[in-house]
C-alpha positions in Angstrom: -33.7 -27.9 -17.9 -34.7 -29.6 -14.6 -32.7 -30.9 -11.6 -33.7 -34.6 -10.4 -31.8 -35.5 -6.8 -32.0 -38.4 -4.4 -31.5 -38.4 -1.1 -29.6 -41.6 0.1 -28.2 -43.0 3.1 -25.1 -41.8 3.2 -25.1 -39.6 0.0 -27.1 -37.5 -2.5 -27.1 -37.7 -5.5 -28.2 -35.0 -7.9 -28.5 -34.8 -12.0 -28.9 -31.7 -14.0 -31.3 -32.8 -17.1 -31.7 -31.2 -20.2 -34.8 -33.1 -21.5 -34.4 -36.9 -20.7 -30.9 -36.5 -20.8 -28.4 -36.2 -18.0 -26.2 -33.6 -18.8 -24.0 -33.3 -14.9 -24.2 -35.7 -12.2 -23.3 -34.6 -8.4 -22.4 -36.7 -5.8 -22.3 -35.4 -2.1 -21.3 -38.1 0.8 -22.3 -37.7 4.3 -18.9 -38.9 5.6 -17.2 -35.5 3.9 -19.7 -32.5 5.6 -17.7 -30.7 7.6 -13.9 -31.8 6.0 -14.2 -30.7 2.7 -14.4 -26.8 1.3 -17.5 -26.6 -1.5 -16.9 -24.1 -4.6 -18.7 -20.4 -3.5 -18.5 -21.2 0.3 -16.8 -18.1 2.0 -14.5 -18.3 5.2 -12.3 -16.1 7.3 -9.3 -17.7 6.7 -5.8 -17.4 8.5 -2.9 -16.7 6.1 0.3 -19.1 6.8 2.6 -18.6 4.6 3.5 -16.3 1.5 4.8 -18.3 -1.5 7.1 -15.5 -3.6 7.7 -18.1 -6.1 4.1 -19.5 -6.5 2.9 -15.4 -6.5 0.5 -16.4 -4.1 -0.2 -17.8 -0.5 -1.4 -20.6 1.1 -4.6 -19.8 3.6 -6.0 -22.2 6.7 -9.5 -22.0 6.2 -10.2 -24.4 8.7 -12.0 -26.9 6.4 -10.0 -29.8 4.9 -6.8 -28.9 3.4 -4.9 -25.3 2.9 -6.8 -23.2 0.3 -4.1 -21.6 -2.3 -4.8 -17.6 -2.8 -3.1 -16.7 -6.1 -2.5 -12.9 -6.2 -2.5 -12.6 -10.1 -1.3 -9.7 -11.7 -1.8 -7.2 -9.2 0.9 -9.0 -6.7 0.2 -9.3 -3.0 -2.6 -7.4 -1.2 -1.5 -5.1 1.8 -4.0 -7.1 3.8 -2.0 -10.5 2.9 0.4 -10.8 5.2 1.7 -14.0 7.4 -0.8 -14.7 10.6 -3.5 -12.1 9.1 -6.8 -12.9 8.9 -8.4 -12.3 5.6 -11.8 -13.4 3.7 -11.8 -15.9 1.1 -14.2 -17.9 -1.6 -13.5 -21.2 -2.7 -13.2 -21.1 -6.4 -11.5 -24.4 -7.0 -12.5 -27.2 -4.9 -9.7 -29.4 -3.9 -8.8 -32.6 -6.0 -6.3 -35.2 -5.8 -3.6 -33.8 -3.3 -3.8 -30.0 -4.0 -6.1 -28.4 -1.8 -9.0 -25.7 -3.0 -7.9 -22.8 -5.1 -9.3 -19.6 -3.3 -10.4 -15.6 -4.3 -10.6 -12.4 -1.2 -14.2 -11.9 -0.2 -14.9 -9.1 1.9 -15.7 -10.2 5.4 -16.5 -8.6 9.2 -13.5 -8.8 11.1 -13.7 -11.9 13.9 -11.7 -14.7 14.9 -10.1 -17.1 12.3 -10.2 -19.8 10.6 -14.3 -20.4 10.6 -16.9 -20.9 7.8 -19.0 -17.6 6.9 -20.9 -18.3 4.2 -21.7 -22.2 4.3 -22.4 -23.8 1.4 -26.2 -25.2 0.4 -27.1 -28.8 -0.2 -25.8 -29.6 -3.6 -29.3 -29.8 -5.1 -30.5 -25.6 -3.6 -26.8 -24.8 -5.8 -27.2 -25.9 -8.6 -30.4 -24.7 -8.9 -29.3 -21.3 -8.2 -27.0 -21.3 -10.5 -28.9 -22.6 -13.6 -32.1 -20.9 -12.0 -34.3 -24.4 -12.6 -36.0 -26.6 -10.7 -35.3 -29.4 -8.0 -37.8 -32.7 -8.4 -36.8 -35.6 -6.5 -36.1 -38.6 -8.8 -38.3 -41.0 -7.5 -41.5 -38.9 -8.3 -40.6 -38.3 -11.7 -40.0 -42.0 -12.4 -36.3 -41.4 -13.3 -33.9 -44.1 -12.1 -30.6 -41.8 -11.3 -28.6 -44.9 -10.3 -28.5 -46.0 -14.0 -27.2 -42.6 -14.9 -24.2 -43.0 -11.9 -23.4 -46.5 -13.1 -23.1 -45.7 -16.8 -21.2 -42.6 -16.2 -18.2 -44.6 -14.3 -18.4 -47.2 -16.9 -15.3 -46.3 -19.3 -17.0 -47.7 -22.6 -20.1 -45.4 -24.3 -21.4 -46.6 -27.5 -22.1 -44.6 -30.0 -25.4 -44.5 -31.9 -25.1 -47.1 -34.9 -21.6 -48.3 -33.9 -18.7 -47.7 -32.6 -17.4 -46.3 -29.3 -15.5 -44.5 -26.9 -13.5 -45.3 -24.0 -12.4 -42.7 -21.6 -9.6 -43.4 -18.9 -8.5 -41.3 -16.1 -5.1 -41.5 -15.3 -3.1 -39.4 -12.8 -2.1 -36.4 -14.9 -4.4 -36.6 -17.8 -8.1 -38.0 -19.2 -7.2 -39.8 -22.3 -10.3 -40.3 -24.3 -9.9 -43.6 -27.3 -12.7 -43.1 -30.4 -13.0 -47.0 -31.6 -14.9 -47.9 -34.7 -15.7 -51.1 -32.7 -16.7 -52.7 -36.4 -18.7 -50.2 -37.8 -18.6 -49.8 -41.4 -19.8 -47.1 -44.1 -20.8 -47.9 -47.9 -18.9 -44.4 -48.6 -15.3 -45.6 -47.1 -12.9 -45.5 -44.4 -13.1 -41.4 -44.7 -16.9 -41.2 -45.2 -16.6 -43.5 -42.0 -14.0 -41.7 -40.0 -15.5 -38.1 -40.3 -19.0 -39.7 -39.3 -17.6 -41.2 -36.7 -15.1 -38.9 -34.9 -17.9 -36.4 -35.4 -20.6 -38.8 -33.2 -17.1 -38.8 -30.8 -16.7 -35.2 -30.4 -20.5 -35.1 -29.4 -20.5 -37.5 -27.3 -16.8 -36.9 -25.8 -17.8 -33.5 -24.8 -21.2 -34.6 -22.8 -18.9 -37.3 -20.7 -16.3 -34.5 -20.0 -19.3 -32.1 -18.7 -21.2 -35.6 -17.4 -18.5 -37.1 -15.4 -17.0 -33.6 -13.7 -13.8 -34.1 -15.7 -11.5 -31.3 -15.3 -7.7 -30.7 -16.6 -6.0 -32.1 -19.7 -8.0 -34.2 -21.6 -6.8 -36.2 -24.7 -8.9 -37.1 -27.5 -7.4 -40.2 -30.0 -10.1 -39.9 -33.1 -9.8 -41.7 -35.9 -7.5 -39.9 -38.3 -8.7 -37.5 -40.9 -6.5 -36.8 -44.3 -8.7 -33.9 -45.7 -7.5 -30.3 -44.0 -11.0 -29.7 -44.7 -12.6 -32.3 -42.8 -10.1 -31.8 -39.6 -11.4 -28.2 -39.9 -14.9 -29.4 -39.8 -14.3 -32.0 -36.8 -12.7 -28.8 -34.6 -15.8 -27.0 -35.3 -18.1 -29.9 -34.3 -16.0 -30.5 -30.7 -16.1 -26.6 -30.0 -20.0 -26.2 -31.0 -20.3 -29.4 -28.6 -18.8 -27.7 -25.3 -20.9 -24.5 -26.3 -23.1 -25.2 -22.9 -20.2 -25.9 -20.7 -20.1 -23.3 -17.8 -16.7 -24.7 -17.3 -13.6 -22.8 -19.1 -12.1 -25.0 -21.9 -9.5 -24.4 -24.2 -9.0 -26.7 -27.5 -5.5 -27.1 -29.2 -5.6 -28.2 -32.7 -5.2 -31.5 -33.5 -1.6 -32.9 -33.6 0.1 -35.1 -36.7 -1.0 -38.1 -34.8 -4.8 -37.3 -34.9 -5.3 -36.8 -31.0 -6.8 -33.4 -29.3 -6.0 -32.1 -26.6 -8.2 -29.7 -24.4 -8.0 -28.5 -20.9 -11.1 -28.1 -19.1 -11.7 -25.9 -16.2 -11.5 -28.2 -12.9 -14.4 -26.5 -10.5 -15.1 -30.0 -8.0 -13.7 -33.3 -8.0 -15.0 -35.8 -11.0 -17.0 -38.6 -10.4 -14.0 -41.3 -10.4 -12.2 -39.7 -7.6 -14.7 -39.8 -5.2 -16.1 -43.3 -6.2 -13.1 -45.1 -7.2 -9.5 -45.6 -5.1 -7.9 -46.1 -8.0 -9.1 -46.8 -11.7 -11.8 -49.3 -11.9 -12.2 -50.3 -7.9 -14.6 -48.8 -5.7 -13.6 -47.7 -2.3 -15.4 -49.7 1.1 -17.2 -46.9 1.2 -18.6 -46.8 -2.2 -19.2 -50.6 -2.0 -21.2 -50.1 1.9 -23.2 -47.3 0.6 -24.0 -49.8 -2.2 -25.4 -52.0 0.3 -27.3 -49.3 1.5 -29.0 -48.6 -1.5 -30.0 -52.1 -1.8 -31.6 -52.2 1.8 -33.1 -49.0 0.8 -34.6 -50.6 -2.3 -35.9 -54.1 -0.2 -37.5 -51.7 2.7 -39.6 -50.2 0.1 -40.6 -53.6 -1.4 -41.3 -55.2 1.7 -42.6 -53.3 4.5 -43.4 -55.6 6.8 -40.0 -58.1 6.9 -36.7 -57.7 8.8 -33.3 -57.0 6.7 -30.8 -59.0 7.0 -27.5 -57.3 5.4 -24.8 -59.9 4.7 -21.5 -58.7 3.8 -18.1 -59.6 3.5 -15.4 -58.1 5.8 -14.5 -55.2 4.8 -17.7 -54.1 4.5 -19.0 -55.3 7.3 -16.6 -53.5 9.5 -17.3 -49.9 7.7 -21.0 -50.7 8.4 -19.9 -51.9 12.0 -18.1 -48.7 12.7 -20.6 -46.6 11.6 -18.6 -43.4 10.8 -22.2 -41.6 9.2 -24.9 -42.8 11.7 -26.2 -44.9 9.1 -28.1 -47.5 11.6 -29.9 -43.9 13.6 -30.8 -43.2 9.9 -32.2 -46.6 8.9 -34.0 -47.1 12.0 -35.8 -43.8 11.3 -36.6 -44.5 8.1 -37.4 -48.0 8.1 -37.8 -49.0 11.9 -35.8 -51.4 13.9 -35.8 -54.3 11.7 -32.3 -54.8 10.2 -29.4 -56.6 11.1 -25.9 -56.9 10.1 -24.2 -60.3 10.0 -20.6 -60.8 8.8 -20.9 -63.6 5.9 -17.3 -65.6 6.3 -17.3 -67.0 2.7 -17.8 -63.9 0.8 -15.3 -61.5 -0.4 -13.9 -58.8 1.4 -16.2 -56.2 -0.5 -19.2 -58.9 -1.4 -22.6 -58.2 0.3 -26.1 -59.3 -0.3 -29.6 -57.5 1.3 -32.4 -60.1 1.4 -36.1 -59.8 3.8 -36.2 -62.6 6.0 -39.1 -63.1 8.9 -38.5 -65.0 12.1 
């Protein structure tokens, strides 16, 4: 196990390998340090308000959103009380609208809310964690972009045929297997329990791959034999077997579709790319364009680089809200330029050399 990461402007972007396959992407943006609480940072939080109902209490930890502090079965510390100050982990980074899910860390008294124990760069964690280690991407010939691009893509073939499509909607991952034309000399069963079997496999590495947390529901193709269900809800489980994340697996239902819930610890991939299934945020679609004027520095190092781009993303790169252009220049000197291109699309851009 290795981790590969690239350092961006604007972003990082890490892998976790297991051989020469990507097994967990990261994606950490510069525009979020600072606003966003990272799973294992600690904080001396102030407690606003204690939620009887919820069995819990909401905490300011002075990072992003309130942090939730459920009290479990052991019901409210003494130190939990309304305006105390208390120490807290981040356990559950926030997604969607709920804000981070939090645990009581001893802390030294002091002055709340504030950030105790900051989080390291996204690469240094993971490493910890699965005690491996960093390389960066470029040195060992490893094109991480590929892996981003085919991870948001919601259709995965499957080896000899067939597919997968996995959609994320608001409450739920539902995950279609698709026989996409694939056919067996044994049958339509032979067939099925080959495929749904490749499914599970492959279902199971997306989950883990694309950070997918919550409900998740699987449609496979159905299965008649008792036996063979049994055998496909064997395969599934002994797929997850390397999670780290939690999951529980229901058995299937009279309709062939299985439904798991999988331990949410950061936001998936979608939700920071994507503002809403299938389109990219400006952001996503500037940092784009500076990825390509990363890749046409390096090819020409003697040209200026002209970035053309449409409105929208002319005026996120205008604005600058990540130093971008202090960045560039640093890297690459004072040779680019921005120019707003009326006829393309609001989101279009192109990065080409040009010399004067």
């Amino acid at each position: 196990m290795r981790i590969l990461t690239a350092e961006h402007i604007g972003e990082t972007r890490v892998a976790l390998m297991e051989g020469d396959l990507a097994v967990e992407l990261h994606l950490e943006r510069w525009s979020e340090r600072g606003t966003r609480a990272v799973r294992g940072e600690v904080y001396r939080g102030r407690v606003k308000r204690i939620e009887t109902s919820l069995n819990g209490a909401f905490i300011d930890i002075g990072t992003g959103p309130d942090g939730f502090l459920p009290f479990g079965g052991q019901g409210r510390p003494d130190s939990v009380h309304e305006g105390a100050a208390v120490g807290v982990q981040v356990a559950r980074e926030a997604f969607q609208d709920k804000g981070p899910t939090l645990s009581l860390f001893e802390v030294e008294e002091g002055e709340a809310p504030e950030v105790v124990i900051p989080a390291p760069p996204v690469a240094e964690r993971l490493s910890m964690f699965h005690e491996c280690p960093v390389k960066r991407a470029k040195d060992a010939g490893v094109d991480l972009d590929a892996f981003f691009e085919e991870a948001l893509d919601p259709v995965v073939p499957l080896p000899g045929g067939g597919r997968i499509v996995v959609e994320p909607v608001t409450a739920l991952t539902a995950i279609d297997v698709d026989a996409a034309g694939r056919k067996s000399v044994s049958g339509g069963a032979k067939l099925a329990m080959e495929l749904n079997k490749l499914a599970a496999r492959e279902a199971a590495r997306q989950i883990r791959l694309r950070g997918i947390g919550g409900v998740v529901a699987i449609d496979f193709l159905p299965l008649k034999k008792k036996a063979d269900q049994g055998n496909l809800m064997a395969s599934l489980k002994s797929a997850f077997r390397n999670d780290p994340a939690k999951i529980d697996i229901a058995p299937p239902s009279r309709f062939a579709i299985v439904e798991l819930a999988r331990q949410r610890l950061s936001r998936p991939l979608h939700e920071i790319v994507f503002e809403r299934p299938g389109v990219e945020t400006v952001e996503t679609r500037a940092l784009a364009a500076l990825r390509a004027l990363e890749r046409e520095a390096a090819s020409d190092r003697g040209a200026r680089l002209l970035i053309r781009a449409g409105s929208a993303i002319y005026e996120w790169l205008e604005a600058d809200p990540i130093g971008w252009r202090k960045a560039a220049r640093h890297r690459f000197g004072d040779r680019i330029e921005l120019k707003r291109e009326e006829g393309f699309g609001p989101r279009a851009f192109d990065v080409k050399p040009h010399r004067d």
